[in-house]
N, C-alpha and C positions, 0 to 999 in steps of 0.2 A: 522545575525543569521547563523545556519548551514545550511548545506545542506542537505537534506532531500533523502534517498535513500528508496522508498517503493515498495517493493520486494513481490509481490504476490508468496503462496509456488508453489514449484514444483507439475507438477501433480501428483495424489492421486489415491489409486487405485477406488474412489468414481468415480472419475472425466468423467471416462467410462461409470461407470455400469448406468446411466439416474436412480439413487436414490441421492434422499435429502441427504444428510449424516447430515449435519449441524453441530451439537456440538457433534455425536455421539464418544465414545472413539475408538480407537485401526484403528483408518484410517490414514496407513502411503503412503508413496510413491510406485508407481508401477517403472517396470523396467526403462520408459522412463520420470520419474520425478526424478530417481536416477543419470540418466544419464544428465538429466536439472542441477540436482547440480553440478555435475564435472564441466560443462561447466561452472559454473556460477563463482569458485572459479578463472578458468581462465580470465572470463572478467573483473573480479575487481583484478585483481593482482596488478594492479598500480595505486587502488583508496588505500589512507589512510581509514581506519574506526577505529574511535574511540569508536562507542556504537553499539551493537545490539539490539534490542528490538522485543520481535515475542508474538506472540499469543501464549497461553497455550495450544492449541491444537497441539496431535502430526505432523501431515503434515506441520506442521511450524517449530514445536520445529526439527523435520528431516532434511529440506530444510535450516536451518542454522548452524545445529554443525558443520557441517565442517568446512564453513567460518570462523564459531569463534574458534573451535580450530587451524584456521590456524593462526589467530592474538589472539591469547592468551586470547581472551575477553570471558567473560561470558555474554550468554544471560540472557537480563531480559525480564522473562514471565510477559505479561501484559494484563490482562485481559480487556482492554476495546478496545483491536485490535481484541477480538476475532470473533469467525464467529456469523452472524447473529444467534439470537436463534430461530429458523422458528417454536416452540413450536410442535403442532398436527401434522406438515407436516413434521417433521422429521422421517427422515428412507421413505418416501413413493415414490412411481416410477411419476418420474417427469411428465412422460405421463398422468398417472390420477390424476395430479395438474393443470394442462392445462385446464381442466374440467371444476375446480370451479371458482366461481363468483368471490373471489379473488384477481385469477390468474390476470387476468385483470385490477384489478386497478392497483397491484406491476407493471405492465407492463406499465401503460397508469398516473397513479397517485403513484406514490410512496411513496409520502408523506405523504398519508392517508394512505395507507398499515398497518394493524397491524395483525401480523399470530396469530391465535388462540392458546391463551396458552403459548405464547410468545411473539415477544417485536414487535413495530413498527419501520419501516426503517428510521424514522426522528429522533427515540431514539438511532437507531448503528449510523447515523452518529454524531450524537451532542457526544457520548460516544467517539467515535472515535477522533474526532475533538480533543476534548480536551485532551485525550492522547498522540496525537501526538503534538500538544501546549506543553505540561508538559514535555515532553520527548526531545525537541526541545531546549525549554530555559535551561533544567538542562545541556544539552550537549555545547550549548554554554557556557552557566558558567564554564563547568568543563574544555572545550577544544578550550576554543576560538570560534570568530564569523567563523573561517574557518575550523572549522571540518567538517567532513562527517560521518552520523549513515546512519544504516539503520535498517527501520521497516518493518517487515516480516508479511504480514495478509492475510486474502482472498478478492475475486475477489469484490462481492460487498461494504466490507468496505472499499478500495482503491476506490473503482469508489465512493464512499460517500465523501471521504474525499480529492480527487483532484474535484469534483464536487464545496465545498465549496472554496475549493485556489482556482479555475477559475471564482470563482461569478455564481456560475450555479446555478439555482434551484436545488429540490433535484429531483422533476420530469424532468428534463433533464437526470438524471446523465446514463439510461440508454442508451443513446445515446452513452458513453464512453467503451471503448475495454482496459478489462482488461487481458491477457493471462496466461497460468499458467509459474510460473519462470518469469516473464518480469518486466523490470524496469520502473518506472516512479520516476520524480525527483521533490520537490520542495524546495524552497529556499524562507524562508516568512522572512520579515522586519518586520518594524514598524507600517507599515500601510496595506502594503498589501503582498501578497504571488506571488511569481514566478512560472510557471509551467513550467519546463525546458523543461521536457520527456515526454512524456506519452507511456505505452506499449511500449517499447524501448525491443526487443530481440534479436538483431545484437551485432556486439561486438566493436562499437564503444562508450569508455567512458571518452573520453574527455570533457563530460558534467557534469560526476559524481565528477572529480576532483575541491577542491576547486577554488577560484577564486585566482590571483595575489595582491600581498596587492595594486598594485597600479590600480586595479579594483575593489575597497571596496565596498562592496553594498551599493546599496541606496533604497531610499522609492520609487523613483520616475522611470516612466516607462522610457525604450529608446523611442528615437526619433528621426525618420529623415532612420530608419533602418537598425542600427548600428547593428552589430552583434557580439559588446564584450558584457560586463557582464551586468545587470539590473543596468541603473541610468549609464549608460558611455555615453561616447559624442557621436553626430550625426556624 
C-alpha cells in the first residue's frame, strides 16, 4: 500500500490563545504557523506526493495550499479528518475545562469521553480510521503500492489514528506527542500497518520517500533488527 504522510496543520492563531476553538470558522494560521508552512514545503521537496487530503477546516485547508500548488494537486476536503466536535466546550477558555468532571475522563479514559452536544473520542477515531483506509486504497489504486499522500488534520485525530496503526488502545493514545506542522508516517499492508515516524519536525525525510521495488512491502514484521524496509531480511 502507500505511504501515509499525516501532517498535523500549522500553528493557528487558536493555538495560543488556551480557547477550544474546535470546528469554529475563520481560525487560520498566526505568523509562526505561516512560517511552519514555508519550512514544510522545503522538507518535502524530494518526497514525490501524489494526493493531498486535509480537513475542511481553514488551518488545514492554509497549512497545505502551498504544497499543493507547488505539485499542481488539488486538495480533497474530507470531512472525517476533521477536528474533533467538542459540541458545549467550543469557543470556551481551556482553564475553565480543567474544572469539569469531564475533563478527566478525556484525560484518564478517552474512550468513554463524549463532549456534551457533540461527538465521542472513540467516534473521531473509528471516523478517522476509516477515512484514511479509503483514502489510502483509492491512492494505491490510482498511483501504485509506492506512492506517497499526505493527510492534513489535527493534533488529536492523528494521535487517534496512529493510536489504532500502533495497536494502542484509545485510552493510551494520550500518551502520544503530536506537534503543530509535524510529520508522522505510516505505511499499512494487508494485515497490519507500519508506524514509520511519529512527530517527525527535523528535516530528515528519507523516511517519507517511497520504498526500492526491491524492498516491496510485506505483511510481516522485521526481524533480527534490520533497518531496511518492513518484511526485509535480518
Amino acid at each position: 500500500m502507500a505511504t501515509l504522510i499525516l501532517l498535523r496543520h500549522a500553528r493557528s492563531a487558536a493555538n495560543g490563545s488556551g480557547i477550544l476553538a474546535g470546528r469554529s470558522p475563520g481560525v487560520g494560521l498566526d505568523d509562526a504557523g505561516s512560517a511552519q508552512v514555508a519550512g514544510l514545503s522545503k522538507r518535502l521537496a524530494e518526497v514525490p506526493i501524489s494526493s493531498i487530503v486535509a480537513s475542511p477546516l481553514q488551518r488545514c485547508q492554509d497549512t497545505v495550499r502551498a504544497l499543493a500548488g507547488e505539485r499542481e494537486l488539488t486538495p480533497v476536503a474530507e470531512p472525517g479528518l476533521s477536528e474533533v466536535d467538542y459540541g458545549d466546550w467550543t469557543n470556551r477558555k481551556v482553564s475553565e475545562l480543567t474544572q469539569e468532571k469531564l475533563w478527566s475522563v478525556v484525560q484518564q479514559h478517552p474512550s468513554a469521553a463524549v463532549f456534551p452536544g457533540g461527538e465521542g473520542l472513540a467516534q473521531v477515531q473509528a471516523r478517522a480510521v476509516a477515512a484514511v483506509r479509503e483514502h489510502d486504497a483509492r491512492v494505491s489504486a490510482e498511483h501504485g503500492p509506492n506512492a506517497v499522500w499526505v493527510a492534513c488534520s489535527h493534533g488529536d485525530v492523528i494521535k487517534a489514528v496512529l493510536a489504532d496503526a500502533l495497536g494502542l488502545h484509545l485510552d493510551g493514545f494520550q500518551r502520544i506527542v503530536v506537534d503543530p506542522c509535524s510529520l508522522s508516517v505510516v505505511r499499512y499492508t494487508e494485515t497490519r500497518p507500519f508506524v514509520v515516524k511519529i512527530n517527525d519536525t527535523g528535516s530528515d525525510v528519507s523516511a517519507l520517500l517511497p520504498p526500492k521495488e526491491s524492498e516491496q512491502q510485506s505483511s510481516d514484521a522485521v526481524v533480527g533488527g534490520s533497518t531496511g524496509a518492513p518484511g526485509g531480511a535480518a
